[in-house]
C-alpha positions in Angstrom: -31.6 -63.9 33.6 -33.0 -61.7 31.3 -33.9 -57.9 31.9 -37.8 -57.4 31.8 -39.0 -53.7 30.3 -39.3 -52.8 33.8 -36.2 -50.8 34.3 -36.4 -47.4 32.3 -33.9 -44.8 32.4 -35.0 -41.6 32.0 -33.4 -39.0 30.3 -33.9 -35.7 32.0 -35.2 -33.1 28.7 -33.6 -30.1 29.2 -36.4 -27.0 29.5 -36.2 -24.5 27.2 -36.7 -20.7 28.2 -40.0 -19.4 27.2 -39.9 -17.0 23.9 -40.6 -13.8 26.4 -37.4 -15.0 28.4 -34.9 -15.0 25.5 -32.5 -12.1 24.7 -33.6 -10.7 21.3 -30.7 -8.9 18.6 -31.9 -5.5 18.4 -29.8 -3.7 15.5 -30.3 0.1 14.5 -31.4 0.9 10.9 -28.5 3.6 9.5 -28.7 4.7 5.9 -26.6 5.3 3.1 -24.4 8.0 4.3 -23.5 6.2 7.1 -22.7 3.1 5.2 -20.4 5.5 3.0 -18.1 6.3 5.5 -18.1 3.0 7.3 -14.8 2.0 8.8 -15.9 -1.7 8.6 -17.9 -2.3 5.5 -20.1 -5.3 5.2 -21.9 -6.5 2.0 -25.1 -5.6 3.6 -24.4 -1.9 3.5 -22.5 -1.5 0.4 -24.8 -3.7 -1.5 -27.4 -0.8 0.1 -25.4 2.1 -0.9 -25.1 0.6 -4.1 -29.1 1.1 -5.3 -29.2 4.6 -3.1 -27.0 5.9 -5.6 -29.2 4.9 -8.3 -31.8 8.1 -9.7 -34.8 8.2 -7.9 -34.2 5.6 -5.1 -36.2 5.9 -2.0 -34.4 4.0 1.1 -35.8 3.4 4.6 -32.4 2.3 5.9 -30.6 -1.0 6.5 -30.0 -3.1 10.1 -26.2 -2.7 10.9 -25.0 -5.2 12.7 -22.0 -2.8 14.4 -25.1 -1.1 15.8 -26.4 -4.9 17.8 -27.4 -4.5 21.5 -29.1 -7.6 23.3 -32.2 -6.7 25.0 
């Protein structure tokens, strides 16, 4: 006996969440003088108080990710 193409097995796709539905990173932007006296340092924020320190640089701030809240 031979199986005909009859018999399917379907695989049940999981659905994903809409984009409005997922939980987005929200991070605050500090700047350099908070990255200064960071007790946690990350490359992020040194490498951003790095060029502050530089003559002249204008800064707008840099995401911390110590600062992340899901929203």
């Amino acid at each position: 006996m031979s199986k005909g193409g009859s018999s399917s097995k379907s695989k049940k796709a999981k659905k994903k969440a809409p984009t409005s539905d997922r939980r987005q990173v929200h991070m605050k932007l500090v700047l350099s003088d908070t990255c200064a006296v960071c007790k946690t340092p990350c490359s992020r924020g040194m490498s951003y108080l790095a060029r502050m320190r530089q003559s002249g640089a204008l800064g707008k701030g840099v995401p911390c990710v110590l600062t992340r809240t899901f929203g």
